[in-house]
Each structure stands twice: as C-alpha cells, then as structure tokens.
N, CA, C and O atoms as a GROMACS GRO file, in nm:
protein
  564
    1UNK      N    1   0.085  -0.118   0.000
    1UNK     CA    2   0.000   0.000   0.000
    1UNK      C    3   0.089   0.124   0.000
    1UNK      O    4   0.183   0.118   0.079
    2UNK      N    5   0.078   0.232  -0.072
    2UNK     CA    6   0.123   0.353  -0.098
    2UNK      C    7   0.021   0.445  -0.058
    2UNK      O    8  -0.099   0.420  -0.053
    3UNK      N    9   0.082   0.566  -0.026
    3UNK     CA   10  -0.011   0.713  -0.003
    3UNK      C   11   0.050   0.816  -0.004
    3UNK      O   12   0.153   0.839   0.059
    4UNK      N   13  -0.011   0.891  -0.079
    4UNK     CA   14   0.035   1.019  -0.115
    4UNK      C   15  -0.028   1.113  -0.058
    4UNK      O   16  -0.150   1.095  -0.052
    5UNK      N   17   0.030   1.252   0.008
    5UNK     CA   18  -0.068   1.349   0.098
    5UNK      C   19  -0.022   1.475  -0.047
    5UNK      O   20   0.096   1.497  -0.074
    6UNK      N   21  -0.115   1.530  -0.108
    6UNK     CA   22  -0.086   1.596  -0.202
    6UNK      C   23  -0.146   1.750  -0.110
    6UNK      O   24  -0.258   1.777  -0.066
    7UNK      N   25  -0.012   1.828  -0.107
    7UNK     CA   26  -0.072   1.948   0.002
    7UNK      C   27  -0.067   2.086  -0.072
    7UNK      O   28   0.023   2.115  -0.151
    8UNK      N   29  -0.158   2.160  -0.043
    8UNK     CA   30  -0.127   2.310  -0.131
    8UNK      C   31  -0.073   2.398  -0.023
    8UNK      O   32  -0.116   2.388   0.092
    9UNK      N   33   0.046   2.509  -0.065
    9UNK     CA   34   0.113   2.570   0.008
    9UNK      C   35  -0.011   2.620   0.143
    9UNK      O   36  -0.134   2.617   0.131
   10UNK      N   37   0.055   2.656   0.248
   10UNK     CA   38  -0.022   2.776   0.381
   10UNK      C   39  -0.025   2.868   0.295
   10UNK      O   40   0.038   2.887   0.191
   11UNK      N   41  -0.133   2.943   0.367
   11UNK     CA   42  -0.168   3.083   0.292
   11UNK      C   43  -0.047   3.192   0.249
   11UNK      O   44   0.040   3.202   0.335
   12UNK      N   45  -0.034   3.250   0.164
   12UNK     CA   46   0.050   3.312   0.129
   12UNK      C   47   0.052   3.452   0.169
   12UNK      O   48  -0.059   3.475   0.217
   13UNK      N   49   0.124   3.554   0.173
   13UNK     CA   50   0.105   3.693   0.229
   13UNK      C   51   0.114   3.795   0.093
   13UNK      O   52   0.205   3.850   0.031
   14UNK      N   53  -0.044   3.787   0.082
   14UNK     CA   54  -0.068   3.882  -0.025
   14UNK      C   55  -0.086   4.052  -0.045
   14UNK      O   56  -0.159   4.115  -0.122
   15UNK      N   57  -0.024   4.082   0.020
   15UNK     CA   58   0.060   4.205   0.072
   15UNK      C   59   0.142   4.242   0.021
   15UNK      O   60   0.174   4.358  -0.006
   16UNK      N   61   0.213   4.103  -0.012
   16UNK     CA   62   0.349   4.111  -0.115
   16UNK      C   63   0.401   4.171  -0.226
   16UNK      O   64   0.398   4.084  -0.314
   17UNK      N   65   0.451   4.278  -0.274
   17UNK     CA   66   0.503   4.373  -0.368
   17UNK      C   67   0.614   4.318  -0.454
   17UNK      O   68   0.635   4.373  -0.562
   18UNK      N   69   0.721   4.167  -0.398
   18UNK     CA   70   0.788   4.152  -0.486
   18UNK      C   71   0.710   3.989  -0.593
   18UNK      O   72   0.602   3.930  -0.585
   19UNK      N   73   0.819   3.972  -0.672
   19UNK     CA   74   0.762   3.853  -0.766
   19UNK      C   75   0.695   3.780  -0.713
   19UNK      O   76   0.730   3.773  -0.595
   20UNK      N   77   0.602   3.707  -0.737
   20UNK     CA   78   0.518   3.640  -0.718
   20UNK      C   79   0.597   3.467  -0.671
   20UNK      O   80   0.547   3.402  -0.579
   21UNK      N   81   0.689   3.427  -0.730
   21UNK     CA   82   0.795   3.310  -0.715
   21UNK      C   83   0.813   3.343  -0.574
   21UNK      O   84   0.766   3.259  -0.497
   22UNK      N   85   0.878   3.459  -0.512
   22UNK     CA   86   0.921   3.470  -0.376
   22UNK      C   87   0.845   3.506  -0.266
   22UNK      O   88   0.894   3.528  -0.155
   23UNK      N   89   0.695   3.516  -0.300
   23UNK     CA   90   0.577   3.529  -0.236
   23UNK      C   91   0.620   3.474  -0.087
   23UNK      O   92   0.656   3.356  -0.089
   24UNK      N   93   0.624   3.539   0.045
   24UNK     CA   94   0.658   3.438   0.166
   24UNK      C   95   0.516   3.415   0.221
   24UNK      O   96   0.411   3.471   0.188
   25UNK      N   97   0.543   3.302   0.330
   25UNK     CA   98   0.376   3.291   0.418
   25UNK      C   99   0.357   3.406   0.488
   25UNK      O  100   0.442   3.483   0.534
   26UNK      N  101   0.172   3.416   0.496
   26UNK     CA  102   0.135   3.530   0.593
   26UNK      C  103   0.180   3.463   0.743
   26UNK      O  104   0.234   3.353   0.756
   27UNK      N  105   0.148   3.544   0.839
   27UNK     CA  106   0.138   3.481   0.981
   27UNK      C  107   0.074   3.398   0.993
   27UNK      O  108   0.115   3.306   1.063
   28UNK      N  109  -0.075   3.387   0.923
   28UNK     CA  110  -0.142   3.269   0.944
   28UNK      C  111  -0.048   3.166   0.898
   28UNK      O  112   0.014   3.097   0.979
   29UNK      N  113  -0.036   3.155   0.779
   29UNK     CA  114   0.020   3.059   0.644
   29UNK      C  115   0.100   2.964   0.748
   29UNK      O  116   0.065   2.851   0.781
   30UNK      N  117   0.240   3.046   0.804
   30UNK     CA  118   0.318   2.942   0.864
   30UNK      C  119   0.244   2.877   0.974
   30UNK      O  120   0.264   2.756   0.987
   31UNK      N  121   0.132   2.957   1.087
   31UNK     CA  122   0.078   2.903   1.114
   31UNK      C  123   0.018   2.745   1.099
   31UNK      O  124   0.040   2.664   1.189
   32UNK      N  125  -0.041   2.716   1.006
   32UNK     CA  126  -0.112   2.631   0.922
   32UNK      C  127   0.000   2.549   0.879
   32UNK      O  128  -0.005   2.429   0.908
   33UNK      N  129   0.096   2.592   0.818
   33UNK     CA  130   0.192   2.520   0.757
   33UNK      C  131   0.265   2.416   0.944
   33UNK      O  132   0.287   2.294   0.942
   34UNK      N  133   0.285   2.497   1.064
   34UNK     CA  134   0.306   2.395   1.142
   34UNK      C  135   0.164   2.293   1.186
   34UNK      O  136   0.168   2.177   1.230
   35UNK      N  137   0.072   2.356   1.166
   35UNK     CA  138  -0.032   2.243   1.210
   35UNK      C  139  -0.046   2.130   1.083
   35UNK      O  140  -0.108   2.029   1.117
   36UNK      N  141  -0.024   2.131   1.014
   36UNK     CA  142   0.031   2.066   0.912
   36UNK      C  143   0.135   1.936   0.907
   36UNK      O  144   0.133   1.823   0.858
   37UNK      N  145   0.229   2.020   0.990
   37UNK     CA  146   0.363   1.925   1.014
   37UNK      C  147   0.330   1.875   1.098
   37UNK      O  148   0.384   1.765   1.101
   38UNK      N  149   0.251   1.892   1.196
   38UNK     CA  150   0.234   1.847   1.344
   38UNK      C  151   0.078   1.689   1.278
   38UNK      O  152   0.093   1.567   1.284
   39UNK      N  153  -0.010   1.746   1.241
   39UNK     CA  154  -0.065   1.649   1.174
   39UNK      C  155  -0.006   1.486   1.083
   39UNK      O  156  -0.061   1.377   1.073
   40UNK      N  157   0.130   1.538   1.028
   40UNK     CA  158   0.224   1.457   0.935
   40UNK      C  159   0.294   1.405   1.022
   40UNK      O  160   0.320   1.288   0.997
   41UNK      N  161   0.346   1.451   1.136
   41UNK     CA  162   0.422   1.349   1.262
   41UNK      C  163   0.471   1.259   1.262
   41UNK      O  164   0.591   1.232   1.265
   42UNK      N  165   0.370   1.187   1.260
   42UNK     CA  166   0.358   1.097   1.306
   42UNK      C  167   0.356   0.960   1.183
   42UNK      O  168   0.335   0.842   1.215
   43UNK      N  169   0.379   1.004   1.057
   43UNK     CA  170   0.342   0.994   0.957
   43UNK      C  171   0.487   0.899   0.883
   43UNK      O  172   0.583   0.976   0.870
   44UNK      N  173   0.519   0.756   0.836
   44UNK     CA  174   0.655   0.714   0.819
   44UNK      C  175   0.669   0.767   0.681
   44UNK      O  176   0.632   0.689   0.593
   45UNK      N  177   0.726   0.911   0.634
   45UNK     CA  178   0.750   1.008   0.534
   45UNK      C  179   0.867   0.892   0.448
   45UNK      O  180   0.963   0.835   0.500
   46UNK      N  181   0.839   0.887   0.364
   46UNK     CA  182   0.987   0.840   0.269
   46UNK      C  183   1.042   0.948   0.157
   46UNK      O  184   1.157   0.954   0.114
   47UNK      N  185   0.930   1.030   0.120
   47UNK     CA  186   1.007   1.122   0.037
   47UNK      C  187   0.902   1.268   0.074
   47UNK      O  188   0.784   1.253   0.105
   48UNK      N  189   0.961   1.392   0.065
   48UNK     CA  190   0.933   1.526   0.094
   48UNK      C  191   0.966   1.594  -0.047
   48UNK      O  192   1.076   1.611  -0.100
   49UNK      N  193   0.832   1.627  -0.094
   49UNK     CA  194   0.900   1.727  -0.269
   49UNK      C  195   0.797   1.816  -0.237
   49UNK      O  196   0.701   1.799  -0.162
   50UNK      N  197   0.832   1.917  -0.304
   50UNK     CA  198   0.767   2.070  -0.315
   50UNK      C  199   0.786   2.148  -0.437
   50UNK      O  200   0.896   2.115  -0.481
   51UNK      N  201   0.734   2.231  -0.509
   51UNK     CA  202   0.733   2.342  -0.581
   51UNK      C  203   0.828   2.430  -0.542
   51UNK      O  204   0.852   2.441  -0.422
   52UNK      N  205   0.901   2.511  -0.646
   52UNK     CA  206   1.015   2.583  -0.628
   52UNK      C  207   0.945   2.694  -0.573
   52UNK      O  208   1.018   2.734  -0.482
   53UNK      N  209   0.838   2.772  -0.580
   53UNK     CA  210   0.809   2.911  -0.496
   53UNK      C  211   0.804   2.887  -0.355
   53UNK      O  212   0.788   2.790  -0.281
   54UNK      N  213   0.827   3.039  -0.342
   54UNK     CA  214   0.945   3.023  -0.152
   54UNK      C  215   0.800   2.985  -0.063
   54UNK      O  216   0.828   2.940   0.048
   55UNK      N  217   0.653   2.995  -0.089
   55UNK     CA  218   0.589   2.957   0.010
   55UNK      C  219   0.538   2.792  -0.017
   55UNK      O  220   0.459   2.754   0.069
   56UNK      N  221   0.566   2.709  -0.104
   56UNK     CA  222   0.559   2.574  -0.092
   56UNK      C  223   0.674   2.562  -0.041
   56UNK      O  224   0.654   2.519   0.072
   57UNK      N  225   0.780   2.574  -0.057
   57UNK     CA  226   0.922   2.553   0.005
   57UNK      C  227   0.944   2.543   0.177
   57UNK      O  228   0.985   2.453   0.250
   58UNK      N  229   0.882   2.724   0.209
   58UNK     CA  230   0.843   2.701   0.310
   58UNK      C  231   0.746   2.636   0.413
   58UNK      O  232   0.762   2.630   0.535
   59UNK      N  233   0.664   2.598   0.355
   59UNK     CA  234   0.558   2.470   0.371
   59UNK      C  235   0.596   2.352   0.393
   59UNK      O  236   0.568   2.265   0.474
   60UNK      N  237   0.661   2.362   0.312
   60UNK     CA  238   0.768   2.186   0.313
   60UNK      C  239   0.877   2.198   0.448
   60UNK      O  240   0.879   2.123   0.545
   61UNK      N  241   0.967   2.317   0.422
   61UNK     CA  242   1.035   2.281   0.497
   61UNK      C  243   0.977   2.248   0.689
   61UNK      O  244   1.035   2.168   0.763
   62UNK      N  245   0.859   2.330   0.728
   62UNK     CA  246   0.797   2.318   0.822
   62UNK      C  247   0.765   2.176   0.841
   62UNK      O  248   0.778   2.124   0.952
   63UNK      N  249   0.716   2.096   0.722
   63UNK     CA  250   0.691   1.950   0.736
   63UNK      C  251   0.790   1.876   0.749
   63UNK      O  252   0.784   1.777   0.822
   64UNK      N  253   0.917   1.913   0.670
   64UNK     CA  254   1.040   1.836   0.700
   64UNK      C  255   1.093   1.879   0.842
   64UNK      O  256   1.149   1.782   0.894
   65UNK      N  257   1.095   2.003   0.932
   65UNK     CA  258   1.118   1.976   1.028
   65UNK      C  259   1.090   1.886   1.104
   65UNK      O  260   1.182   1.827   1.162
   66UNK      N  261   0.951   1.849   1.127
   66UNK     CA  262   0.852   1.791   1.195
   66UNK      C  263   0.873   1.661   1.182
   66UNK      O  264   0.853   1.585   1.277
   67UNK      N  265   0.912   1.620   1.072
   67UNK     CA  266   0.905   1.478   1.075
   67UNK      C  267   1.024   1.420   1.011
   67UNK      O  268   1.030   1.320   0.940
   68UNK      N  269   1.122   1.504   1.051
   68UNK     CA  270   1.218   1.460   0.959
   68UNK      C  271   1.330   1.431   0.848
   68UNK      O  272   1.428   1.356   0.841
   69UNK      N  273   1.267   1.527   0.761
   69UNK     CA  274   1.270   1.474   0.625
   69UNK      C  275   1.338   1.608   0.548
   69UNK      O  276   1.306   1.719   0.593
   70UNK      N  277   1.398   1.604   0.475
   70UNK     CA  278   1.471   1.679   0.413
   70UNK      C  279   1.360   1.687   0.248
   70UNK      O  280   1.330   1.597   0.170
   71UNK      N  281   1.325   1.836   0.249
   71UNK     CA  282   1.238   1.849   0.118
   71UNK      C  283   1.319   1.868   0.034
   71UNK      O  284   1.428   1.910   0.074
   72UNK      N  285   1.298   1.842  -0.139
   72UNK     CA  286   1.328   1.777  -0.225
   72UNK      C  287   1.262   1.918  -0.281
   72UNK      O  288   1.170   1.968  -0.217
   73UNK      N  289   1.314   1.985  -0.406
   73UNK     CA  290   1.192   2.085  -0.475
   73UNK      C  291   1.210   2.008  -0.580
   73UNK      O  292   1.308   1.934  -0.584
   74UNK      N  293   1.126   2.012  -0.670
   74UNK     CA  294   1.039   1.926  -0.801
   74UNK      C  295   0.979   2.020  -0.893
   74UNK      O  296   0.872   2.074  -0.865
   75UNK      N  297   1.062   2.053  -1.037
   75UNK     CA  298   1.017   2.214  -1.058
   75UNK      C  299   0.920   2.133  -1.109
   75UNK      O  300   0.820   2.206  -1.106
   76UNK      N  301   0.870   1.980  -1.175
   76UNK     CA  302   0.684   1.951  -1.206
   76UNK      C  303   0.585   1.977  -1.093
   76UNK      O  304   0.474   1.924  -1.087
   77UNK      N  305   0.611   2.022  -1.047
   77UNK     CA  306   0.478   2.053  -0.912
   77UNK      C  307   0.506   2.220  -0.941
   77UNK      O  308   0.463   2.297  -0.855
   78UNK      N  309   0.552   2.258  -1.020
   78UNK     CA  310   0.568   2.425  -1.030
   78UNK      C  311   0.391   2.452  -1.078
   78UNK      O  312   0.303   2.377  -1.121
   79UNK      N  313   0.396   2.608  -1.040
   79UNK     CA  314   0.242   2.620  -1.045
   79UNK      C  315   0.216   2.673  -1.191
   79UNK      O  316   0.100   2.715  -1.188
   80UNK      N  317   0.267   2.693  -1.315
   80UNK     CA  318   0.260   2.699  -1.442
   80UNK      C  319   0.228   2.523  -1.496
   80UNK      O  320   0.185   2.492  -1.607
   81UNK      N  321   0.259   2.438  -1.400
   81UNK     CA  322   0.248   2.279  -1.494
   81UNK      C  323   0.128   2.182  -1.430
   81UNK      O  324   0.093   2.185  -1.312
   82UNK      N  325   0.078   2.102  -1.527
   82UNK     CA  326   0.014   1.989  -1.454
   82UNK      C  327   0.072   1.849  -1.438
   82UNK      O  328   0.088   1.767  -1.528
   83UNK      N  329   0.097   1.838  -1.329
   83UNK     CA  330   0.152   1.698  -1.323
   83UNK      C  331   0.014   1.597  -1.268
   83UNK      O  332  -0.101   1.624  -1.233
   84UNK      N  333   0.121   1.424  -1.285
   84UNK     CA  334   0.037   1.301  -1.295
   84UNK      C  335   0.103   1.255  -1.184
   84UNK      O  336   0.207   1.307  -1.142
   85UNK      N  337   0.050   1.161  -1.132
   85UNK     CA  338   0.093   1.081  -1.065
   85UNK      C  339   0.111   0.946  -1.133
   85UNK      O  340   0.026   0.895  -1.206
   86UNK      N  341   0.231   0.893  -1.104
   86UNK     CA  342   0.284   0.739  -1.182
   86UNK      C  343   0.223   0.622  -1.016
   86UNK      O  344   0.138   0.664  -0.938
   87UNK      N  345   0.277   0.509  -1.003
   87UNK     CA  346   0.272   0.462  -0.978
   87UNK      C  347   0.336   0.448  -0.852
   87UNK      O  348   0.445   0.396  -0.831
   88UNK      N  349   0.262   0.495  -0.774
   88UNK     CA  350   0.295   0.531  -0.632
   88UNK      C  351   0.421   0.404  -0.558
   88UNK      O  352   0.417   0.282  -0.568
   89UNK      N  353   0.493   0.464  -0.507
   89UNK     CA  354   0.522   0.362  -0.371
   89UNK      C  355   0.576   0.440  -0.246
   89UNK      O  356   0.642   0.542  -0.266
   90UNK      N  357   0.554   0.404  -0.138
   90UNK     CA  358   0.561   0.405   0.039
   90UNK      C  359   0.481   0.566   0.052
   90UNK      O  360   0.406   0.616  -0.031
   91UNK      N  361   0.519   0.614   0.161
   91UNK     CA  362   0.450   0.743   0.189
   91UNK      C  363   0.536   0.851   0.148
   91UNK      O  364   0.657   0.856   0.173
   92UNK      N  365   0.457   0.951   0.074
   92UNK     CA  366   0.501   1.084  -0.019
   92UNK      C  367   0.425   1.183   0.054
   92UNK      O  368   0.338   1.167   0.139
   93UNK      N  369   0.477   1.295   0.002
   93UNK     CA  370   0.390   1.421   0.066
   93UNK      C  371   0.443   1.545  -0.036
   93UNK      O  372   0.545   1.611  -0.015
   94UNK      N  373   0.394   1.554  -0.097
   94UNK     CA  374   0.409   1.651  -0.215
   94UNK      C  375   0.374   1.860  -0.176
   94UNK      O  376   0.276   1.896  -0.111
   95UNK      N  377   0.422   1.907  -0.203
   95UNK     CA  378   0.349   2.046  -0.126
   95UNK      C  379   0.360   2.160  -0.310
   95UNK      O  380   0.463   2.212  -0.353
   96UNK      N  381   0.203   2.165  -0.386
   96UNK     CA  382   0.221   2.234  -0.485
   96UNK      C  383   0.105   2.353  -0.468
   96UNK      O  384   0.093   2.418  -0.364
   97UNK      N  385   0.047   2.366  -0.549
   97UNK     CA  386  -0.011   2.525  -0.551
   97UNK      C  387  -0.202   2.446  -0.558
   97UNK      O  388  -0.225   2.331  -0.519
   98UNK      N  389  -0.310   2.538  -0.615
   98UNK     CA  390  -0.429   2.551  -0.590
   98UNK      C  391  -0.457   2.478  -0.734
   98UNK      O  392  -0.521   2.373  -0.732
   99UNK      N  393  -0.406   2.534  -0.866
   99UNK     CA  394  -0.428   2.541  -0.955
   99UNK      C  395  -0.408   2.360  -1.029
   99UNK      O  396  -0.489   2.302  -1.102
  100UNK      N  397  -0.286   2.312  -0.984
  100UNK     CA  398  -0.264   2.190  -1.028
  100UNK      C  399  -0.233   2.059  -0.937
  100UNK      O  400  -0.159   1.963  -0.960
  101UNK      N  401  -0.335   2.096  -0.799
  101UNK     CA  402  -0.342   1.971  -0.727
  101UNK      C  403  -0.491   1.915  -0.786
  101UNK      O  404  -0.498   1.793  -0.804
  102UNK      N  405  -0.590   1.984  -0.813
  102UNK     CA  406  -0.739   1.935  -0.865
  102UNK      C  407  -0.722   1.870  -0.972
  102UNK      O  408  -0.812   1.787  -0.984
  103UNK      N  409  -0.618   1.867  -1.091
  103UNK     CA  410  -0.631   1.816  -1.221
  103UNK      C  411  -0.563   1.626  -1.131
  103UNK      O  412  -0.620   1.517  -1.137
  104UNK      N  413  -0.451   1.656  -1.071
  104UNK     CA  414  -0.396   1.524  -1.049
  104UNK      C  415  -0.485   1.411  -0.948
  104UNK      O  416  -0.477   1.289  -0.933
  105UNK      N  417  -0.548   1.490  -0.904
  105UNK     CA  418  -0.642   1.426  -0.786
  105UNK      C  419  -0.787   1.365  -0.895
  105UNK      O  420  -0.864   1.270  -0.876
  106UNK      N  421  -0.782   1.459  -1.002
  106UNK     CA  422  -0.910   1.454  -1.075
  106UNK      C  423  -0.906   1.294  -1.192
  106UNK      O  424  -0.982   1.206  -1.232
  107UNK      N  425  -0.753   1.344  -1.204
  107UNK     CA  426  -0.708   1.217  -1.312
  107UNK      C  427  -0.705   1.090  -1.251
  107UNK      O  428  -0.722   0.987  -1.316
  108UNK      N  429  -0.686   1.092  -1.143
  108UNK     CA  430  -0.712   0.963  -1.068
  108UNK      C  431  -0.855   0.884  -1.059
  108UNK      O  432  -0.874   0.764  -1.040
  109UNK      N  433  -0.940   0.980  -1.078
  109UNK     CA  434  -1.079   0.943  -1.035
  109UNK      C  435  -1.137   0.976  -0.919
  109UNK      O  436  -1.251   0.939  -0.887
  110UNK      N  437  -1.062   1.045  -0.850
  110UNK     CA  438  -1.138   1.128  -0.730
  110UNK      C  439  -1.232   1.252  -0.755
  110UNK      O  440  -1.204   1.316  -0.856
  111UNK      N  441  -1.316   1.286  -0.696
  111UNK     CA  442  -1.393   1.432  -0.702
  111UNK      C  443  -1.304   1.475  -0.626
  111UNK      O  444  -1.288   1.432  -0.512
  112UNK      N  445  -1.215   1.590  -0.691
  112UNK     CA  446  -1.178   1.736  -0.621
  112UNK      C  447  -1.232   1.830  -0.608
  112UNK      O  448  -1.183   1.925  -0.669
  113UNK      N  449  -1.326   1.849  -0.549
  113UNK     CA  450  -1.382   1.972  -0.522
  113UNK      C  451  -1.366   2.103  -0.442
  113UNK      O  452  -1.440   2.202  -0.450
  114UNK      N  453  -1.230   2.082  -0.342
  114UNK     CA  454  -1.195   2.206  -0.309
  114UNK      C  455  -1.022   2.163  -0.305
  114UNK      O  456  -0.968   2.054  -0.322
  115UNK      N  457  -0.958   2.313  -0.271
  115UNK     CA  458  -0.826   2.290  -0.213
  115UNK      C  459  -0.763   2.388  -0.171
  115UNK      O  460  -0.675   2.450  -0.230
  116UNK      N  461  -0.816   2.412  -0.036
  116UNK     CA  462  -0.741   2.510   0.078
  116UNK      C  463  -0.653   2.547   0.057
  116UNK      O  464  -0.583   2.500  -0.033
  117UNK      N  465  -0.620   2.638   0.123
  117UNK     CA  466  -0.499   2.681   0.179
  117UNK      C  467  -0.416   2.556   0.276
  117UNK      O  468  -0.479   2.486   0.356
  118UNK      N  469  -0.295   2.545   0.258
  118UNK     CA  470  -0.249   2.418   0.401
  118UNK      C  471  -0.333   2.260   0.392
  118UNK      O  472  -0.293   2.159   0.450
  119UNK      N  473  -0.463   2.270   0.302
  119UNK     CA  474  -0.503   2.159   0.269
  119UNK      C  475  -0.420   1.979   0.206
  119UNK      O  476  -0.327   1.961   0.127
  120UNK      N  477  -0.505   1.878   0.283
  120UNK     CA  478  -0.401   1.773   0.197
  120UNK      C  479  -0.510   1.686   0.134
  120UNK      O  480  -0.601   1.636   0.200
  121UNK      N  481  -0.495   1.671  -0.006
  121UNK     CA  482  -0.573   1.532  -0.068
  121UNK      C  483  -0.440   1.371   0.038
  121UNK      O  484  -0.317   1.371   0.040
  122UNK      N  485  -0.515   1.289   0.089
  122UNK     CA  486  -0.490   1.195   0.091
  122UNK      C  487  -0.489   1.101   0.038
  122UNK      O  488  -0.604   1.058   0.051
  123UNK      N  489  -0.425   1.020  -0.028
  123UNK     CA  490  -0.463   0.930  -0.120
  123UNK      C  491  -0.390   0.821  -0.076
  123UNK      O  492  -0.271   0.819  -0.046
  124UNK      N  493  -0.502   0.690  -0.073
  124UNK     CA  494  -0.379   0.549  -0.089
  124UNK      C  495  -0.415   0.495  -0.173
  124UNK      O  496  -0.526   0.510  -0.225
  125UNK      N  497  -0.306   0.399  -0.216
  125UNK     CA  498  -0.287   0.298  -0.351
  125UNK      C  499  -0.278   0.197  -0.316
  125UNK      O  500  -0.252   0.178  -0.197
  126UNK      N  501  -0.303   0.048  -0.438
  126UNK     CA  502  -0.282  -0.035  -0.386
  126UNK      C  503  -0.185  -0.077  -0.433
  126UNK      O  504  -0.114   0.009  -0.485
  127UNK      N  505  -0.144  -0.194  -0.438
  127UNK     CA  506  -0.014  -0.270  -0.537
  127UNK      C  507   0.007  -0.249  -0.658
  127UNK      O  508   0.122  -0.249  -0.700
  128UNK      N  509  -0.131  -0.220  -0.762
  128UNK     CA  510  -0.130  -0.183  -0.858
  128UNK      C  511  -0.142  -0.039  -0.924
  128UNK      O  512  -0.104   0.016  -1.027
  129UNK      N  513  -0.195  -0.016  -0.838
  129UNK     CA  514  -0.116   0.215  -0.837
  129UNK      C  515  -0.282   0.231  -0.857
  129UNK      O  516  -0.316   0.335  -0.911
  130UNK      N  517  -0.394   0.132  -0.816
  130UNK     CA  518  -0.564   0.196  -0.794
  130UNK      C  519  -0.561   0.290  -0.745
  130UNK      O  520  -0.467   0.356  -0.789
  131UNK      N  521  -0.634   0.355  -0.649
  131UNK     CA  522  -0.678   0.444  -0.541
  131UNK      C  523  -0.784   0.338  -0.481
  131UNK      O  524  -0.876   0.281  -0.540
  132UNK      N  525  -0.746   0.330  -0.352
  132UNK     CA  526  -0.825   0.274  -0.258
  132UNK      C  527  -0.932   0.344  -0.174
  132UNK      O  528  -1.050   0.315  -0.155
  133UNK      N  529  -0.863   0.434  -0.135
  133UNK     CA  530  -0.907   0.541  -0.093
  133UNK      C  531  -0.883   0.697  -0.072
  133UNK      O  532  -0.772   0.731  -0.114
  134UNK      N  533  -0.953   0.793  -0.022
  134UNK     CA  534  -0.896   0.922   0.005
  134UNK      C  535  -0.968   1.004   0.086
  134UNK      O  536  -1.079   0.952   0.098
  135UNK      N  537  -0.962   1.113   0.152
  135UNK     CA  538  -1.015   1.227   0.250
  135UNK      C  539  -0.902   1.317   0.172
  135UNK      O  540  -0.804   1.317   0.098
  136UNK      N  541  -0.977   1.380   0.234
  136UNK     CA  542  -0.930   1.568   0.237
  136UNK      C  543  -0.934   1.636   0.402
  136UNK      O  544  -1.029   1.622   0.480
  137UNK      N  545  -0.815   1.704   0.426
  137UNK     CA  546  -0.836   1.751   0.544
  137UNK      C  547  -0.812   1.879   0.509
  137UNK      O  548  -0.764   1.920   0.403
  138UNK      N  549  -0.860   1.957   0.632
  138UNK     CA  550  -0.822   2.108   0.610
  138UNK      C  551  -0.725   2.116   0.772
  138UNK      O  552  -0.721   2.041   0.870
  139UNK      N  553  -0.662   2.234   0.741
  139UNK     CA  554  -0.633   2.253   0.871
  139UNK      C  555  -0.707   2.317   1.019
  139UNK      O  556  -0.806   2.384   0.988
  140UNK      N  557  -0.692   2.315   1.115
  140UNK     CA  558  -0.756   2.394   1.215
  140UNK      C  559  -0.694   2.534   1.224
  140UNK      O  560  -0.628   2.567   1.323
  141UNK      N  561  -0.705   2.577   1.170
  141UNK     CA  562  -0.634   2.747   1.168
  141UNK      C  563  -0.691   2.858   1.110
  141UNK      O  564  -0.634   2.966   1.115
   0.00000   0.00000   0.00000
C-alpha cells in the first residue's frame, strides 16, 4: 500500500510587492503550515517534494522539520504545470499550488472539489497504483 498526501502551500502573504515566485507565508500561512507538520508526525515520510516558490518551500520545509525529512523541490509541481501521478510507492507528501493539485487528484478518479490553503488530498494505492481510498483535510487554523 502507498499514499500520497498531495498538500497546497499555507496561505500566502498577499501584501506582497515583490515577484510572485518569492511570495513568503502570511502569519497565518506558517501558522497552518506547522499544524500541518504536526498532523504529518507521526506519519513514516519516505520522500518530501515541493514546488520551487518560496511559500511551498516554506511549507515543506515546516513539514520536514517535523518529521524529519529533508524536502526535495520538483520544478513539475511548479504552479505553471500539470503533473500526474505514476505509480505510487511508500509514503510521499508533495506540497504544490491551488491550480494543479485538482487536475492530479481529478485524473485519478477522485472528485476534487476544493483545495485550501495548508489543505491535503490523501490518497492510498494499492499494489497496482488503484486508489483505494482518500479524504481531504483542512487545517484547524
């Protein structure tokens, strides 16, 4: 069994005057981004990837504190692309944007119907890369 937590960055601080790439979290955002990590804990992480803009990054890295794990950036989770998911194995945790977590969740055969801020599609697989199942959590923040 495989599972993937497909997460969209903490809120971002849209306040922000410089490029949009270096966008940092609001106060909430990191907020969210540790209840996040604190949720993932507990969680046996085998790989940590993120989107190159500094607030998935920073998202990630909050989760890699927490549990561990040294994040990985993945410019296909960039928020200009749609990525797929291949054929899952052990536990992943991906951290990309609003725009192209609904298409990958969608291609699977799940209804995506929303995707928060700090939000995670959960997904598990089976041996053969199905979907068994999934939830959506939001954060408490």
């Amino acid at each position: 069994m495989a599972t993937i937590y497909l997460i969209r960055h903490a809120e971002a601080d849209y306040g922000w005057n410089g490029p949009d790439c270096d966008r940092p979290l609001s106060a909430r955002g990191v907020r969210q981004a540790k209840w996040m990590a604190k949720y993932l804990k507990s969680q046996p992480i085998d790989e940590l990837r993120c989107a190159p803009h500094r607030r998935c990054r920073q998202t990630a890295e909050e989760i890699g504190k927490a549990c561990s794990v040294e994040p990985a950036q993945d410019d296909s989770l960039h928020i200009a692309r749609s990525f797929r998911i291949a054929k899952p194995t052990g536990t992943s945790v991906w951290v990309s944007h609003s725009n192209n977590i609904p298409g990958a969740v969608a291609a699977l055969g799940v209804p995506c119907h929303t995707c928060g801020h700090a939000s995670a599609w959960v997904l598990e697989f089976d041996d053969s890369g199905q979907v068994v199942s999934y939830e959506y959590i939001e954060p408490e923040v």
